[in-house]
C-alpha positions in Angstrom: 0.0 0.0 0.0 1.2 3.6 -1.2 1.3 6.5 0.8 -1.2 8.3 -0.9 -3.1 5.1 -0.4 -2.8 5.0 3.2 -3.4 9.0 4.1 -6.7 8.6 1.6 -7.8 5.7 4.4 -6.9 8.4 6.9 -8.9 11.2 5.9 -11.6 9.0 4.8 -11.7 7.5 8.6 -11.6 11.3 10.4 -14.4 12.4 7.6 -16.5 9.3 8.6 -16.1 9.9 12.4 -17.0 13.8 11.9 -20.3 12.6 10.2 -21.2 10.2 13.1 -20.2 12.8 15.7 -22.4 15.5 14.3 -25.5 13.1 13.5 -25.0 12.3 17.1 -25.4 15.6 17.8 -28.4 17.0 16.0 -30.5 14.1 17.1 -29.5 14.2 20.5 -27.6 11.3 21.0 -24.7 10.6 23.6 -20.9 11.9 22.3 -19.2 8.3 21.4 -22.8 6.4 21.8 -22.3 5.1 17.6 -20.1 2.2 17.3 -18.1 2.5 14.0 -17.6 -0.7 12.5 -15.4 -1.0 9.7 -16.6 -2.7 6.3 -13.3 -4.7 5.1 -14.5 -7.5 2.6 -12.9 -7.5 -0.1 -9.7 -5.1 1.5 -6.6 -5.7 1.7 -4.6 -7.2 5.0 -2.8 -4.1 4.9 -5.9 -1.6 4.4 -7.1 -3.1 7.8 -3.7 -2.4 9.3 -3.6 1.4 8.5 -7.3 1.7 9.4 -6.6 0.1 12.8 -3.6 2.5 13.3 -5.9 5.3 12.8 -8.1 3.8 15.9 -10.7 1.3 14.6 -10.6 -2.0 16.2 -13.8 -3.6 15.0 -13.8 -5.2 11.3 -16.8 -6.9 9.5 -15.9 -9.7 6.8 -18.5 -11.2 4.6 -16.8 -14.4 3.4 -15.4 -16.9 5.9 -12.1 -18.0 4.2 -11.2 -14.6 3.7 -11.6 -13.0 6.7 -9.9 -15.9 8.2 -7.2 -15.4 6.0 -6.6 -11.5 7.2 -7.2 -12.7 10.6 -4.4 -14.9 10.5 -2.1 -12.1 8.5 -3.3 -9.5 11.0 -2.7 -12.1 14.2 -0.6 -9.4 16.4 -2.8 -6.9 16.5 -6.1 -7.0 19.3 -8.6 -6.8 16.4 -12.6 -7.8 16.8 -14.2 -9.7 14.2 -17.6 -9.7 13.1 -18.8 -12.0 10.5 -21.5 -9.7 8.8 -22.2 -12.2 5.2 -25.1 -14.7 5.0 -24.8 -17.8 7.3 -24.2 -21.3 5.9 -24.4 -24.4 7.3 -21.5 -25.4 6.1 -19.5 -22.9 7.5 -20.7 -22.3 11.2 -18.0 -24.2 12.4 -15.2 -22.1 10.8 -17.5 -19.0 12.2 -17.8 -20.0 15.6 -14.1 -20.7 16.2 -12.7 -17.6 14.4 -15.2 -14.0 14.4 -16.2 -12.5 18.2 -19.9 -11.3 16.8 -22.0 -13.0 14.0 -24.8 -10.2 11.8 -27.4 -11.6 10.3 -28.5 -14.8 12.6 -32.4 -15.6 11.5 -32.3 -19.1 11.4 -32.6 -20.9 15.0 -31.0 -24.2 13.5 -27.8 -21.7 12.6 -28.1 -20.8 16.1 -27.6 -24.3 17.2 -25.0 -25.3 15.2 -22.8 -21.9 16.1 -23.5 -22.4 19.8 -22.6 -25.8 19.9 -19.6 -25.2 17.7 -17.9 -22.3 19.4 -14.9 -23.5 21.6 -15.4 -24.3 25.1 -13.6 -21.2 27.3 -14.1 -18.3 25.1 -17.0 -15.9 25.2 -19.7 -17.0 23.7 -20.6 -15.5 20.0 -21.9 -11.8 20.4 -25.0 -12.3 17.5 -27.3 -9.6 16.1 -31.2 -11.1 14.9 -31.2 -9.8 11.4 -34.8 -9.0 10.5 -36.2 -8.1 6.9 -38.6 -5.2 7.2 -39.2 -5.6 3.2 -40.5 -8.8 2.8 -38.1 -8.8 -0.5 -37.4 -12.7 -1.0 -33.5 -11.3 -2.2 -32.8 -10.5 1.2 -31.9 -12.8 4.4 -33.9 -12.5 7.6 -36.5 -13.1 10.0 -39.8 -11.6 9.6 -41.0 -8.8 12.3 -43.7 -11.1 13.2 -41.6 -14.2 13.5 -38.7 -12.3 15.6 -40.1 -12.9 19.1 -40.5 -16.5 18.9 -37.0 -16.3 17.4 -35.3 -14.4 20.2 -37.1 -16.7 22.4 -35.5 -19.6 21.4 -32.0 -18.3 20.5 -31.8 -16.5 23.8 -31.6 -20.5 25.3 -29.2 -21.3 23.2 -25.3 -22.2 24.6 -22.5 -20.7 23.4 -24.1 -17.5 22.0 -25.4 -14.5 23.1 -28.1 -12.2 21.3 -26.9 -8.9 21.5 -29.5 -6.9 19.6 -31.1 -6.8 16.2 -30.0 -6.0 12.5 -31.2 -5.3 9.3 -30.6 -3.8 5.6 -33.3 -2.1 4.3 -34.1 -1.1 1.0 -31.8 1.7 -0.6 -33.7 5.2 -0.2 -32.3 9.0 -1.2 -34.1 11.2 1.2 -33.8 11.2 5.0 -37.2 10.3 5.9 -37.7 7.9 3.8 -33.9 6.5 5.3 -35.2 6.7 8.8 -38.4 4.5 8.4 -37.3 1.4 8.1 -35.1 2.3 10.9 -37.4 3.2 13.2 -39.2 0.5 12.8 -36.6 -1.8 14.0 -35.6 0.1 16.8 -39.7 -0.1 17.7 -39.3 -3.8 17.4 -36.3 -4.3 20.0 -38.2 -2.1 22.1 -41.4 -4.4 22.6 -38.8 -7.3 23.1 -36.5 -5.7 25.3 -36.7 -6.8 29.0 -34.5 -5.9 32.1 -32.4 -9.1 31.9 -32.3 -9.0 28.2 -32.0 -5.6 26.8 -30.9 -6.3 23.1 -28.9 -2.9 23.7 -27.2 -3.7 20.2 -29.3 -2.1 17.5 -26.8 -2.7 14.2 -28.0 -0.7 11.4 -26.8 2.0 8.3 -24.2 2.3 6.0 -22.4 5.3 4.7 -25.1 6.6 2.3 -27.8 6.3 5.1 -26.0 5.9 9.0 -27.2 9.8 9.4 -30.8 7.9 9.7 -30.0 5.3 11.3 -28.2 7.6 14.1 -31.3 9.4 14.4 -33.5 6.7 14.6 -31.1 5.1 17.8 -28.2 2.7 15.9 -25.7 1.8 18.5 -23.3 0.1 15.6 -23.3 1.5 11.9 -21.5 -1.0 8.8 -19.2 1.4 6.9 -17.3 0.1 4.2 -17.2 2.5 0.9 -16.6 5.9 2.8 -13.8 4.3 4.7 -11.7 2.2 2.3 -13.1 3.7 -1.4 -14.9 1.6 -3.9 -15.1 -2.2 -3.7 -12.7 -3.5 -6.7 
């Protein structure tokens, strides 16, 4: 990686934090309450390392071999993984032992498999719900009015831990229209919520809309294109 290459990530990085920082601000959310996780499927090894030297420590990876791969080049530094791609059964094993937080669980047998796969003495696997507010047969994810029996059943799972909900809405150009579907998930943790399991993680936007889903109460937004450029 050139310089050029590496201060581009740079700036990129501060221009994506000032954005958060002032969407927390005009819709009154808490200084430093927006998690910024980095998009890096498809990046480099060495694209991760210069973004981590700039202060992010939380990367998302779509396909297991790959992110396994930069996990094992990027080994020495204390990095947390989240596997963000569709779930296959095929693969839960290799998820469970290598990523800290799993986006996008909606299937209870997935569930299973993950918790039973994830190695006896670490943490048990952080997971978002992924729900799809569309009903778009494209898209992965639980129907709204099959999450609570889902949560129910994944919450008694082993080896993982539901942290909160996720999903990717349809692509929209005008802030209202953004915040919608947004809302509508945060509307659903909040019925499911309870004391003892707050589902505190609401994982949700991307760089064209995480001004929308700050607004509407994202705790984590997915950034990949205004942080590393254009996928190749």
């Amino acid at each position: 990686m050139t310089s050029s290459q590496a201060q581009g990530i740079a700036e990129r990085i501060d221009a994506v934090r000032t954005r958060i920082a002032d969407a927390e601000a005009r819709f009154g959310r808490a200084p430093g309450s927006v998690q910024l996780l980095a998009v890096s499927k498809v990046q480099p090894a060495q694209a991760i390392r210069t973004a981590f030297e700039q202060g992010l420590n939380a990367f998302g990876e779509s396909y297991v071999q790959e992110g396994c791969d930069k996990q094992a080049d990027l080994a020495d530094l204390p990095i947390t993984w989240h596997f963000i791609g569709r779930i296959q059964r095929n693969k839960t094993k290799t998820i469970a032992e290598h990523f800290d937080w799993v986006h996008g669980l909606s299937d209870l047998r997935h569930a299973q498999r993950l918790g039973t796969q994830r190695p006896a003495g670490r943490a048990p696997l952080r997971c978002c719900l992924q729900v799809n507010l569309s009903g778009e047969a494209s898209k992965a994810g639980a129907p709204p009015e099959a999450l609570p029996e889902l949560f129910e059943e994944c919450s008694q799972v082993p080896g993982i831990e539901v942290e909160g909900l996720m999903t990717l809405p349809a692509p929209a150009d005008e802030l209202d229209a953004q915040r919608q579907p947004f809302a509508a998930l945060r509307a659903l943790r909040d019925r499911l919520a309870t004391p003892t399991r707050p589902l505190a993680t609401l994982s949700m936007g991307m760089s064209h809309d995480l001004e929308a889903a700050i607004a509407e109460g994202a705790t984590m937004v997915r950034i990949g294109t205004a942080l590393f450029g254009p996928r190749h």
